[in-house]
KEPA-61308 format. One record per residue (C-alpha): residue in one letter; x, y, z. Coordinates in steps of 0.5 Angstrom, whole numbers, plus 2048, in hexadecimal, padded with zeros to 3 digits. Each point is the difference from the previous one (the first is absolute). Layout:
<nodes>
aa/east/north/up
A/X/Y/Z
...
</nodes>
This chain:
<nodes>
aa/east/north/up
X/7FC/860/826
X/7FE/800/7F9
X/800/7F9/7FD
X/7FB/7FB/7FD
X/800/7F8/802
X/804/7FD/7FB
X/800/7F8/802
X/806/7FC/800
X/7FF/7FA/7FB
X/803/7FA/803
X/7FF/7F9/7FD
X/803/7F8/7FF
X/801/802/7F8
X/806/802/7FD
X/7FD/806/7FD
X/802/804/7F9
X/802/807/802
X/7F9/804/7FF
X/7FF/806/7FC
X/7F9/801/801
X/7FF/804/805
X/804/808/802
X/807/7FE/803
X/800/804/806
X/804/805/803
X/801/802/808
X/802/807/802
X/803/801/807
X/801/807/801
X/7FE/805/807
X/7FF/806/7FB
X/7F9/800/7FD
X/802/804/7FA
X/805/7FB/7FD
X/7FB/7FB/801
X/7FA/803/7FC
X/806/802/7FB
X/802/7F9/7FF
X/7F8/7FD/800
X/7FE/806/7FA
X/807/7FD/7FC
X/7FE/7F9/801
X/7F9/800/801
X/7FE/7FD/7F8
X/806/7FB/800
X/7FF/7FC/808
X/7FC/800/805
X/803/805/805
X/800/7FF/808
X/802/806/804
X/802/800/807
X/806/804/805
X/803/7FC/804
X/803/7F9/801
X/7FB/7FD/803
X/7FB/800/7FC
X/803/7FE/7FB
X/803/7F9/803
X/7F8/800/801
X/7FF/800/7F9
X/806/7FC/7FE
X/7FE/7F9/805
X/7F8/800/7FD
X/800/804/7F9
X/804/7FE/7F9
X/805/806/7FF
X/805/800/7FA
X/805/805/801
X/800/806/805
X/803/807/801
X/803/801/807
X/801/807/803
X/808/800/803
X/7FE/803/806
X/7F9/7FE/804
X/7FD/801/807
X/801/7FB/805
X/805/7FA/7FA
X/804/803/7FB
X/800/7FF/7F9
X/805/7FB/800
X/7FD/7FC/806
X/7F9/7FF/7FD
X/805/7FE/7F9
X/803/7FA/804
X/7F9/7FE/803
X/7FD/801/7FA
X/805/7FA/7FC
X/7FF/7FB/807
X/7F9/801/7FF
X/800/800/7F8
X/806/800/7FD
X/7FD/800/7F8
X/7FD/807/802
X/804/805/7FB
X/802/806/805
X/803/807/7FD
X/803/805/806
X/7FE/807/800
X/803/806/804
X/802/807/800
X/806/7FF/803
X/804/7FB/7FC
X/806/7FE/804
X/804/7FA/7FD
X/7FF/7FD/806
X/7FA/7FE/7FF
X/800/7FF/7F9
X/805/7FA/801
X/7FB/7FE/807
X/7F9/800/7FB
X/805/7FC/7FB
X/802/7FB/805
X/7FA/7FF/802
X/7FD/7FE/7F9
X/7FD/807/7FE
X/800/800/7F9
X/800/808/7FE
X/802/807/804
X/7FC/806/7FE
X/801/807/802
X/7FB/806/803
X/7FE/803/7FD
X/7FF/7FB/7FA
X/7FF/800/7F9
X/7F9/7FD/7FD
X/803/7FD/7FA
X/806/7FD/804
X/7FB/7FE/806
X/7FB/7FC/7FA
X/806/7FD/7FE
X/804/7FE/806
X/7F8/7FD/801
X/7FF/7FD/7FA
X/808/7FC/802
X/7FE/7FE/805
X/7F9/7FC/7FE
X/803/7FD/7FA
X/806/7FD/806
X/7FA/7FD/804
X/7FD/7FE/7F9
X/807/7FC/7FF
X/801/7FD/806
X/7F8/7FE/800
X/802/7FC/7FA
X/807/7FD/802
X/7FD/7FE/807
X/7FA/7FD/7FB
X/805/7FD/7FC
X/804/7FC/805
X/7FA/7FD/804
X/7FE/7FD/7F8
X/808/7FD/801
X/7FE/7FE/808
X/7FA/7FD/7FD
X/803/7FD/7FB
X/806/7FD/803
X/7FA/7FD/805
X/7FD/7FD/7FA
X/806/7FD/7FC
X/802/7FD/807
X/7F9/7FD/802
X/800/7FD/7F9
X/807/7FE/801
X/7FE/7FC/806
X/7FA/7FE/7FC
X/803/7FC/7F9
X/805/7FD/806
X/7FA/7FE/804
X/7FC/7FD/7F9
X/807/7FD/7FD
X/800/7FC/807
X/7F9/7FE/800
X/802/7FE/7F9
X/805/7FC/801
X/7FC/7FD/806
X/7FA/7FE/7FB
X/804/7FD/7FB
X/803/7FB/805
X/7FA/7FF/803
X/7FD/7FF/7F9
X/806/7FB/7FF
X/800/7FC/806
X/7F8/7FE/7FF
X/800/7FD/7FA
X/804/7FB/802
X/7FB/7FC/806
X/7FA/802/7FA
X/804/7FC/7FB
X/800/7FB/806
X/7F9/800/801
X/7FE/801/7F9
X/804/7F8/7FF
X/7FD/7FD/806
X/7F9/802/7FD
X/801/7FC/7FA
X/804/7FA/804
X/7FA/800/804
X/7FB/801/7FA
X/804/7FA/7FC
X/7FE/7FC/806
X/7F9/801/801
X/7FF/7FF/7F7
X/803/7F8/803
X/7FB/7FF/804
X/7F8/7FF/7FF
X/7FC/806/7FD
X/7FA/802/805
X/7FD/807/7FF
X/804/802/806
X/807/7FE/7FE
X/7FE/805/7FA
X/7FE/806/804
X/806/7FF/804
X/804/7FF/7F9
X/7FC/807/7FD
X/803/804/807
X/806/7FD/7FF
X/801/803/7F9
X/7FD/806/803
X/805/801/806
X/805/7FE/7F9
X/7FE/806/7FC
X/800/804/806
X/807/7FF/800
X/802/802/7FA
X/7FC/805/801
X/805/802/805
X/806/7FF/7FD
X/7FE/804/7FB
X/7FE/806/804
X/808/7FF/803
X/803/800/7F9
X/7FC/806/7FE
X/802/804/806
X/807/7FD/801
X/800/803/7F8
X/7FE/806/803
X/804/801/805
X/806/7FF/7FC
X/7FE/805/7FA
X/7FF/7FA/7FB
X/7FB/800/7FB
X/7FA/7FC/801
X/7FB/7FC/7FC
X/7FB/805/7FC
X/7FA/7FC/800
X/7F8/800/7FE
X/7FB/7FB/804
X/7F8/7FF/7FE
X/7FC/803/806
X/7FB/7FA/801
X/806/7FB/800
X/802/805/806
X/7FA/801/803
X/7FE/7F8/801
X/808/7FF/803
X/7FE/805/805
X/7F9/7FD/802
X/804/7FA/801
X/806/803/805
X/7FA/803/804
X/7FB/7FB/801
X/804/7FD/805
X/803/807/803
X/7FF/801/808
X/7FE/808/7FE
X/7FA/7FD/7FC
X/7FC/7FC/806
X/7F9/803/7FF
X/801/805/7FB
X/7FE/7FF/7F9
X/804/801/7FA
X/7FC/802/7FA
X/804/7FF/7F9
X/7FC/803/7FA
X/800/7FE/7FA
X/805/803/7FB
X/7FE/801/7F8
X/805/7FF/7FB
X/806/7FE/805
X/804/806/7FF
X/807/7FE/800
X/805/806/805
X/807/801/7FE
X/802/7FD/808
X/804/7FB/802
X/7FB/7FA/803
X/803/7FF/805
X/800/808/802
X/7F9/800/7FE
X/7FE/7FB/806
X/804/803/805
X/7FD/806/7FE
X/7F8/7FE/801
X/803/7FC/806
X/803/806/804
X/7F9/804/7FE
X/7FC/7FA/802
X/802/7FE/806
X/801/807/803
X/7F9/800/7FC
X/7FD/7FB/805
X/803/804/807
X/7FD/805/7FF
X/7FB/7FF/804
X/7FF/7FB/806
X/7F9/7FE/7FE
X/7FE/7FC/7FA
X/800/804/7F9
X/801/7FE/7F9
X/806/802/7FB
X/7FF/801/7F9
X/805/7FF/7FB
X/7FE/802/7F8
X/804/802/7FA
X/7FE/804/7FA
X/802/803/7FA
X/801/808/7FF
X/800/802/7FA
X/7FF/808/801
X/807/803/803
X/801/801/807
X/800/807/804
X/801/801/807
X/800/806/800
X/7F8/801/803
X/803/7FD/806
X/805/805/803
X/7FD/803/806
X/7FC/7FA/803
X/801/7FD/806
X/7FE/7FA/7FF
X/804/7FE/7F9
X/807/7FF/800
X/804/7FF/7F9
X/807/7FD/7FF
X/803/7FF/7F9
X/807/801/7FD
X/802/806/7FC
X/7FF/7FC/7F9
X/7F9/7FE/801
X/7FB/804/7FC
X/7FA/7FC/800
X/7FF/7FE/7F9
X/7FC/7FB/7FE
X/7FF/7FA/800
X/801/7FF/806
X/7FD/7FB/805
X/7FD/801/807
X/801/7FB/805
X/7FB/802/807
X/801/7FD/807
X/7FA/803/803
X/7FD/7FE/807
X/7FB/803/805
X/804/801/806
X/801/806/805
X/804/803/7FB
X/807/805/801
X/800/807/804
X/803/805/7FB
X/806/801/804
X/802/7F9/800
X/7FE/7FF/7F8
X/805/805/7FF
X/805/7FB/803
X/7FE/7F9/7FE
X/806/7FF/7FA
X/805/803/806
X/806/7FA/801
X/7FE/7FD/807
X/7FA/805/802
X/7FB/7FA/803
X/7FA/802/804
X/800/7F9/801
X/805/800/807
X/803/7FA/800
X/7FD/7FC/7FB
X/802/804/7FA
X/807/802/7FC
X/7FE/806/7FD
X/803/7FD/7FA
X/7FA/7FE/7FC
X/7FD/805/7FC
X/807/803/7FF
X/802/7FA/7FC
X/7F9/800/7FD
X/802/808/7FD
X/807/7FD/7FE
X/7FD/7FA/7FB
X/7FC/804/7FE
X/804/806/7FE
X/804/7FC/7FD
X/7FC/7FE/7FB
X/7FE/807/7FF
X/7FA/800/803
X/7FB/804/805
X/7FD/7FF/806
X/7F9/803/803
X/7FD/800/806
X/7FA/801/803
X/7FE/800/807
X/7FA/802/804
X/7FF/800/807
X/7FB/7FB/802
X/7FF/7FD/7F9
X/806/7FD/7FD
X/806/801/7FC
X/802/7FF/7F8
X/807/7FE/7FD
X/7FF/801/7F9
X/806/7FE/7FD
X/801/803/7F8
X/805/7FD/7FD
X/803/7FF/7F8
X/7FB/7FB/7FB
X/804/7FC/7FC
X/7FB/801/7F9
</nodes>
């Protein structure tokens, strides 16, 4: 038996019909002669495997790549017509050409039956040989490409239905957000009336330093309020495709409201919060009221990130050199998510979230703007950094990560300066 191993490819990829390998051509035949002629025709144009009997070839046919086959009518053991049949159960896309010295028209009309493409006669003509050959492969070449083509349609279908399935899942989440937005904004308004009833009363009765603290807190929780009624009108926005407010808000007036929010939160306990000190109080094309769920999402996730006490720092600057990621493609521990229309010119202004934590495993810094992904169980709803993504995106601005392993991570936001 005369042939080389070929392996037979398999894979889960929808695979483009290959050309850059030799096709390759099986003869089955029990006379030697015919087999060495065809292997000199064919020897340049394919890679060429001889055998002589049916069970050979159904050996090469289970574990080799074979493309067209030349089968001798009549062979020991199995017809021609036999090994056809159980050539096309085994691989029906195999090309097959028929070859006998005793053509009857019953055995053409048999060989056609069974799929065989071409019937050629002995003693055979070199030039027809080649031709009928040539056929045969640029058969297979087209049925590659129809079978290619019809699992992209299949793949297609697939993905228009997953997304079908996906605009349906998110116009109903949707329109259950919107509702529960709607619905929250009438016991804050409610709270938001009895907090200045009850800040009336206190104003009637006799002033002491601790009638004036509970007077502060009051219109704190007050403004904390508004605050939320803010966030529910821009995401009811949103949700409804209306165009929100665009706005500009100083830095340092951020960055006082945020320190006030987190001097009381339960995440901060025995950790420090160190805000630096900001010169010349640039000011951000962002809402303020975005700009403070952003810094409190990146803040608090900041304080968790580790159990033991540590320190968040936050600090603001001005970049007047344009920004170009593109030296952190590749790092491990470096993530980047911007929109399309950002191009890093400047000037912009970089807002740090920075703490000393245990910082991010690689594979899960590729994940942490994925809609509900949370390493926190229970206690998280993997929506934060999602919605830090999104309001940053909105106004056009990038963000930048970076995180090692048992030293901490770093949020750098980079968003449009007003001047």
């Amino acid at each position: 038996m005369n042939f080389a191993p070929y392996p037979r490819q398999t894979t889960n990829m929808i695979a483009e019909p290959t050309r850059t390998r030799k096709r390759t051509l099986l003869v089955v035949d029990d006379d030697e002669g015919v087999r060495r002629s065809l292997q000199l025709v064919f020897a340049d144009t394919y890679e060429t495997l001889l055998v002589a009997g049916a069970t050979e070839a159904l050996e090469i046919i289970r574990h080799h790549s074979v493309d067209a086959a030349i089968l001798d009518i009549r062979l020991s053991g199995m017809s021609g017509i036999e090994l056809l049949e159980q050539i096309k159960t085994i691989d029906p896309s195999i090309e097959t050409l028929m070859l006998t010295g005793y053509e009857t028209l019953d055995t053409i009309r048999q060989a056609m039956r069974f799929g065989a493409c071409d019937y050629l006669s002995k003693p055979f003509d070199v030039e027809t040989m080649r031709n009928a050959v040539a056929n045969a492969m640029e058969r297979r070449t087209l049925s590659e490409e129809i079978k290619a083509t019809h699992q992209k349609m299949a793949a297609l279908k697939v993905e228009l239905q997953q997304q079908s399935v996906r605009e349906e899942v998110t116009r109903s989440k949707g329109e259950i957000y919107a509702s529960v937005l709607h619905d929250i904004n009438g016991p804050l308004t409610i709270i938001a009336g009895y907090i200045e009833l009850i800040d009336m009363q206190l104003g009637q009765t006799y002033q002491t330093p601790q009638i004036e603290s509970v007077k502060d807190h009051l219109r704190l929780i007050n403004r904390q309020i508004n605050q939320c009624v803010e966030i529910s009108r821009r995401y009811l926005s949103f949700l409804q495709r209306q165009p929100v407010d665009k706005a500009a808000v100083a830095i340092t007036t951020v960055f006082e409201d945020l320190k006030t929010l987190l001097r009381a939160h339960p995440t901060k306990k025995r950790n420090q919060l160190r805000v630096e000190e900001v010169i010349n109080n640039p000011v951000v094309m962002m809402n303020g009221a975005d700009l403070i769920q952003v810094l409190l999402n990146l803040t608090v996730n900041a304080f968790q990130s580790n159990t033991q006490p540590h320190e968040v720092k936050i600090s603001g600057e001005i970049v007047s050199a344009p920004v170009d990621f593109g030296a952190l493609n590749g790092l491990s521990t470096d993530q980047v998510v911007c929109p399309n229309g950002f191009d890093g010119k400047a000037p912009l202004v970089r807002i740090s979230v920075e703490d000393n934590g245990s910082g991010i495993p690689t594979d899960t810094l590729r994940r942490i703007f994925e809609p509900f992904f949370t390493t926190k169980g229970d206690q998280g709803t993997g929506l934060g950094l999602s919605i830090v993504q999104r309001l940053v995106h909105d106004t056009g601005g990038a963000i930048h990560v970076h995180s090692e392993v048992g030293k901490g991570t770093t949020f750098h936001l980079y968003l449009k300066s007003r001047d």
